[in-house]
C-alpha positions in Angstrom: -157.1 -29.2 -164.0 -155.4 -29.5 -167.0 -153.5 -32.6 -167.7 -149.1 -32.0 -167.1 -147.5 -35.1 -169.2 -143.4 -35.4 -169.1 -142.2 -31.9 -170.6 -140.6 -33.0 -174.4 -141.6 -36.3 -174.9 -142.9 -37.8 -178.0 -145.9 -39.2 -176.2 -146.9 -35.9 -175.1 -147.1 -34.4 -177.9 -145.0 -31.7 -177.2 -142.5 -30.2 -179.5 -140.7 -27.9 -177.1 -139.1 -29.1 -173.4 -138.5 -26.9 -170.2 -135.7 -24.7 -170.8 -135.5 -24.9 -174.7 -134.5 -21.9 -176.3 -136.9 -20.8 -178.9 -138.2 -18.1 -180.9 -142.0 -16.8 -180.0 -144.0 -14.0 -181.3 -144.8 -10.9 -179.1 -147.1 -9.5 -181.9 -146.1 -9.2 -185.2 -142.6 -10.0 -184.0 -140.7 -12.5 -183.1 -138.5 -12.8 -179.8 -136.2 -15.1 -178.0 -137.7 -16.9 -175.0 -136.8 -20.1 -172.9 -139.7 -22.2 -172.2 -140.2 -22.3 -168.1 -142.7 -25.0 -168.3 -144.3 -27.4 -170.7 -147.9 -28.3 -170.4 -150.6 -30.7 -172.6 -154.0 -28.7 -171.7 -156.9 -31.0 -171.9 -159.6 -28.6 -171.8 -161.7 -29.4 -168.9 -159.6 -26.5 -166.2 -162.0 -23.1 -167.3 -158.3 -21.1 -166.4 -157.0 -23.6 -169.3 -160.2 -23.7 -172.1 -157.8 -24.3 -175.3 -156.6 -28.2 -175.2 -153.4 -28.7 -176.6 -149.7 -28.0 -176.1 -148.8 -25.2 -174.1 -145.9 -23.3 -172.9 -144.7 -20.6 -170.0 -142.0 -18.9 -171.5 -139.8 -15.7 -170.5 -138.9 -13.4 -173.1 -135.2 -12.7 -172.7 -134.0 -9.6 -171.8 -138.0 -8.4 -170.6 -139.4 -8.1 -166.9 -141.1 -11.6 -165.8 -144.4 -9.3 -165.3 -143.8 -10.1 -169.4 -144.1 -14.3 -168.8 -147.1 -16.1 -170.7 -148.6 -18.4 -171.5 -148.8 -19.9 -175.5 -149.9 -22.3 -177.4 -147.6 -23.7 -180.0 -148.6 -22.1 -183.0 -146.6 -19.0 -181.4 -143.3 -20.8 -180.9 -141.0 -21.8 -183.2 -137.6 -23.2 -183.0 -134.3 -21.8 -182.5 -132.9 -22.6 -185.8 -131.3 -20.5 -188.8 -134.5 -20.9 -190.9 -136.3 -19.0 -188.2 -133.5 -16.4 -187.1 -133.8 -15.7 -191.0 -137.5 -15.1 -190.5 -137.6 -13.1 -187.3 -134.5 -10.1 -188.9 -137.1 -10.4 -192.2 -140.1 -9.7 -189.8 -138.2 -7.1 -188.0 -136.7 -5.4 -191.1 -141.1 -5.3 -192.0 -141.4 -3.6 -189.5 -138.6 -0.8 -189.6 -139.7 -0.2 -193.0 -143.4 0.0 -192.0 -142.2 2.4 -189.0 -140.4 4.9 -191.6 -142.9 5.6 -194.0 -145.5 6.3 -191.0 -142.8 8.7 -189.1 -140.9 10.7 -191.9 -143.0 14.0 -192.2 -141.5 16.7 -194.3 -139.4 19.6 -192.4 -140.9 22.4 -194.0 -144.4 22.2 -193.0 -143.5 21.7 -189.2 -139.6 22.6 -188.3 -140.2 25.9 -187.0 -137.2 28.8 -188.6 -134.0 28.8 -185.9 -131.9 32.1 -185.9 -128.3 31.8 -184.5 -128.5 33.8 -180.9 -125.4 35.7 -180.9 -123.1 38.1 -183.0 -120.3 35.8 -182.2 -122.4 32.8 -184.0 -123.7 34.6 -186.7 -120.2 35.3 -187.6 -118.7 31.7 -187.5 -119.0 29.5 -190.8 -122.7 28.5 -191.6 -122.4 24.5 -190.8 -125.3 25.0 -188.3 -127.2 27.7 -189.3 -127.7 26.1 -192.6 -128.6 22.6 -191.0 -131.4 23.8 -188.7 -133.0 27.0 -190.6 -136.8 25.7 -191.9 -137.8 27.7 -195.2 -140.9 28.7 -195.4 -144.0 27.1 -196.7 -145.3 30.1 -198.8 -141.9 30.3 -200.1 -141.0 26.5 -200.9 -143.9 25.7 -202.4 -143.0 23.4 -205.8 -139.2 24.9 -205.1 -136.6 21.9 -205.5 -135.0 20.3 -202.6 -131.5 20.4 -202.0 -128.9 17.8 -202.1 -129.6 14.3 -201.5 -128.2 12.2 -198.4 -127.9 9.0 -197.2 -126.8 8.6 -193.8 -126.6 4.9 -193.1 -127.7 3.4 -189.9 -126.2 0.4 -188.6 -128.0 -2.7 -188.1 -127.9 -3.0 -184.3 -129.1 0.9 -183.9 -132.2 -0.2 -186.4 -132.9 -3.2 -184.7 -133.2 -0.8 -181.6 -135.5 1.0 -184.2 -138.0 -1.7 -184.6 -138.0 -2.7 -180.8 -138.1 0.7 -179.5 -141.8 1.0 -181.8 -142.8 -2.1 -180.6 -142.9 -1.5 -177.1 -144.2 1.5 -177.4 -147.3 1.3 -179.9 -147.7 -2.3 -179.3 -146.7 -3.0 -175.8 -147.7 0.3 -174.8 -144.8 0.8 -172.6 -142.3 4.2 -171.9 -138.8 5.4 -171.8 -138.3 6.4 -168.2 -137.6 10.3 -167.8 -135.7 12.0 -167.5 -133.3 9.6 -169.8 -129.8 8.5 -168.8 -128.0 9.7 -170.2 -130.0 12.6 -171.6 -129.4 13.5 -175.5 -127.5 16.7 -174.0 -125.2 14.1 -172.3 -124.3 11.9 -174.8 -123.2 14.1 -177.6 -120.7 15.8 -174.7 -119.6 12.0 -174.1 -119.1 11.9 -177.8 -117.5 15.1 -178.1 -115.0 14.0 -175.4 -114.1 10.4 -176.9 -113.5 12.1 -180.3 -110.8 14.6 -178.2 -109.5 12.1 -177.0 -109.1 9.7 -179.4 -105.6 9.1 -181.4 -107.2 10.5 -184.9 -109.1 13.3 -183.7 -105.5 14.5 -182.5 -104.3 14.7 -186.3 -107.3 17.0 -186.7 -106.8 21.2 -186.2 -108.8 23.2 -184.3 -110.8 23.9 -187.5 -112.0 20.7 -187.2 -113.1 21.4 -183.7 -115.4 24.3 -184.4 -116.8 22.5 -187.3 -117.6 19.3 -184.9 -118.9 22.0 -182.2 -121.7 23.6 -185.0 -122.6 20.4 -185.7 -123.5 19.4 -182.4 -124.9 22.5 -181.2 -127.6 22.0 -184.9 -128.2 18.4 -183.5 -129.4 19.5 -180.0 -131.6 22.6 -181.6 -132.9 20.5 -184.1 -133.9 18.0 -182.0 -135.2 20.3 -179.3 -137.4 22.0 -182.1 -138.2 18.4 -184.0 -139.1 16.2 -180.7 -142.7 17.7 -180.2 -143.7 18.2 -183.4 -142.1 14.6 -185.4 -140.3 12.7 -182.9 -143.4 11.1 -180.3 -145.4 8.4 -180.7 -149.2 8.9 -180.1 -148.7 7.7 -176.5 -146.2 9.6 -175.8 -147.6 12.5 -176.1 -149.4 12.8 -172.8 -145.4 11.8 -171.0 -143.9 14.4 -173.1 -146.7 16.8 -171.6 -146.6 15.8 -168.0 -142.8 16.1 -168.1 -142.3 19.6 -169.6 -144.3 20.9 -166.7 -142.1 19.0 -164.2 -139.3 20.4 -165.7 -140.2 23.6 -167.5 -136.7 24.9 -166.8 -134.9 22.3 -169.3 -134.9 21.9 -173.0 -135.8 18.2 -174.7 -132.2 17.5 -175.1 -131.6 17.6 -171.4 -134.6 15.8 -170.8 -135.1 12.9 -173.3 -132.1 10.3 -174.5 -130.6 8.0 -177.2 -133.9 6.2 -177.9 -135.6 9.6 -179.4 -132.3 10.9 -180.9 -132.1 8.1 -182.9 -135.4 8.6 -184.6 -134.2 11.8 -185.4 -131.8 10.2 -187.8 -134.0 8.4 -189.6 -135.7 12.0 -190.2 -132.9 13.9 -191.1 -132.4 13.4 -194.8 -135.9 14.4 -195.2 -135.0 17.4 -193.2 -131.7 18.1 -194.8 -133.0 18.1 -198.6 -135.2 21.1 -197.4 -132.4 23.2 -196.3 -130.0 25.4 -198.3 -127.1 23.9 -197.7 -124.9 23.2 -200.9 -123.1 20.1 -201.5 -119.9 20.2 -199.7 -121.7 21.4 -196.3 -124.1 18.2 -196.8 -120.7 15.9 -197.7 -119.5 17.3 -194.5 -122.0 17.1 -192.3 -123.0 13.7 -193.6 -119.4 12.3 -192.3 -119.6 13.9 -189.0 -123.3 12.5 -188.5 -122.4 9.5 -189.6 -119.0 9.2 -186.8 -121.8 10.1 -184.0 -124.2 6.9 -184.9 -121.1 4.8 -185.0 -120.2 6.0 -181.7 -124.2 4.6 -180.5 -123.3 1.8 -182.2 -120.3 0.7 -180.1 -122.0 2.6 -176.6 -125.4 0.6 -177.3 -125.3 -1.5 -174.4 -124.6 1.4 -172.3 -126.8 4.2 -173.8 -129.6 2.5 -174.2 -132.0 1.6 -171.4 -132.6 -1.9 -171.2 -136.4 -2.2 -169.9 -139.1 0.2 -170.9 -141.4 1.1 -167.9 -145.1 0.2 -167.4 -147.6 2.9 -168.1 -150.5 3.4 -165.1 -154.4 2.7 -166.3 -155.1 6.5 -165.3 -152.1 7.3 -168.1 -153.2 4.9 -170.6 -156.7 6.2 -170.5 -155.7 9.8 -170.5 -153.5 8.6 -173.7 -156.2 6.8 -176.3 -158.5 9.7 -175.5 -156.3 12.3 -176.9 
């Protein structure tokens, strides 16, 4: 059995004591933990082979099915130094995520006609934000307007640890989401009636804020299949459209895939012929909806990824 000496003292050897806050990597990442228990292995228990300190920690915020085991070149101390390293890890990462994800509209956002007279007929904000040119016709052409839409720290963090858990962890957003993409953009739509500046605004302002949200939720119900997944969640994405054939995406799926659709849009948007003032305008509005996330995100975003079956995991690598 492997030897237990007095957790954090300098005879032991070990650097970290029970319930010390540290940092640990998950992965490429690192996380904050609390060490459980503090343990010098001395080799000779065969469920304990690698002599030396080691630690039972709990990731904070994660399920304890998550609690493990390291050794103590995986832990590192709760200091500035290292809160400086794990944002710089995590920032890696994001930018590692982008260049993998952002795809080009044209070759897969399939063309989206307005469905009534009655839309056709009211200003071109939406239609103008979702219609897909087409390839034979783009080809070489030059892209329209350049935008930025800025995404605020706390929504990219939940960028980097939303592609963690799923490509690394191999975990899933429980569907159908709460709230569903559908859902929150009505939550949003009703804090912006309600709120003290949005009653300086005319009802001008209201149809423009209504386009854009209807070109959000058709964009995204066109984008999610084709841009949005991850490799393994793909075979989810399946099994749920045919429990739900009935529903669209954005009444099925949440926050977490919305906000990858962001990162995609200015890709999206400089294929599109929208002129300069639509894109200034449409850039503000987008930009009041991920400030909105950004003060919900402890409400709209689930907390705890759920556990995918062998049988799913299986069916997943093999397509």
């Amino acid at each position: 059995m492997a030897d237990k000496v007095a957790e954090g003292s300098a005879v032991g050897g070990l650097l970290f004591k029970t319930n010390e806050r540290i940092l640990c990597f998950h992965g490429p990442l690192l996380y904050e933990a609390k060490v459980v228990k503090a343990e010098m292995w001395d080799g000779t228990d065969p469920d304990a082979p690698d002599p030396g300190p080691h630690y039972f920690v709990h990731y904070k915020g994660w399920k304890q099915t998550w609690d493990e085991w390291v050794d103590e070149s995986r832990a590192l101390k709760f200091n500035e130094e290292n809160l400086a390293k794990q944002k710089a890890l995590k920032q890696e990462a994001l930018q590692a995520s982008k260049k993998k994800t952002i795809v080009v509209a044209s070759k897969h956002m399939p063309k989206v006609e307005s469905e009534t007279e009655s839309q056709r007929s009211r200003k071109r904000v939406r239609e103008s934000s979702v219609e897909k040119t087409r390839d034979e016709r783009d080809e070489g052409a030059s892209k329209g307007p350049e935008v930025k839409i800025p995404i605020p720290n706390a929504l990219k963090s939940q960028l980097v640890d939303d592609w963690e858990r799923i490509t690394k962890d191999r975990l899933l957003v429980p569907l159908p989401s709460s709230p569903t993409v559908a859902e929150m953009l009505e939550m949003y739509q009703e804090q912006r009636r309600a709120s003290k500046e949005k009653k300086k605004a005319g009802r001008r302002d209201d149809d423009i804020v209504d386009e854009i949200i209807d070109g959000l939720k058709i964009y995204f119900d066109k984008a999610l299949g084709n841009i949005l997944l991850y490799r393994f969640e793909r075979y989810q994405y399946q099994q749920i459209r045919e429990k739900f054939p009935e529903r669209v995406p954005s009444e099925i799926y949440g926050p977490e895939h919305l906000l990858r659709l962001f990162v995609q849009l200015p890709g999206l948007i400089a294929h599109t012929n929208m002129d300069e003032d639509a894109v200034l305008l449409l850039k503000e509005h987008l930009g009041d909806i991920l400030k909105y996330m950004h003060r919900s995100v402890k409400t709209l975003f689930v907390e705890e990824y759920e556990n995918a079956s062998p049988a799913y995991v299986a069916v997943a690598k093999a397509t």
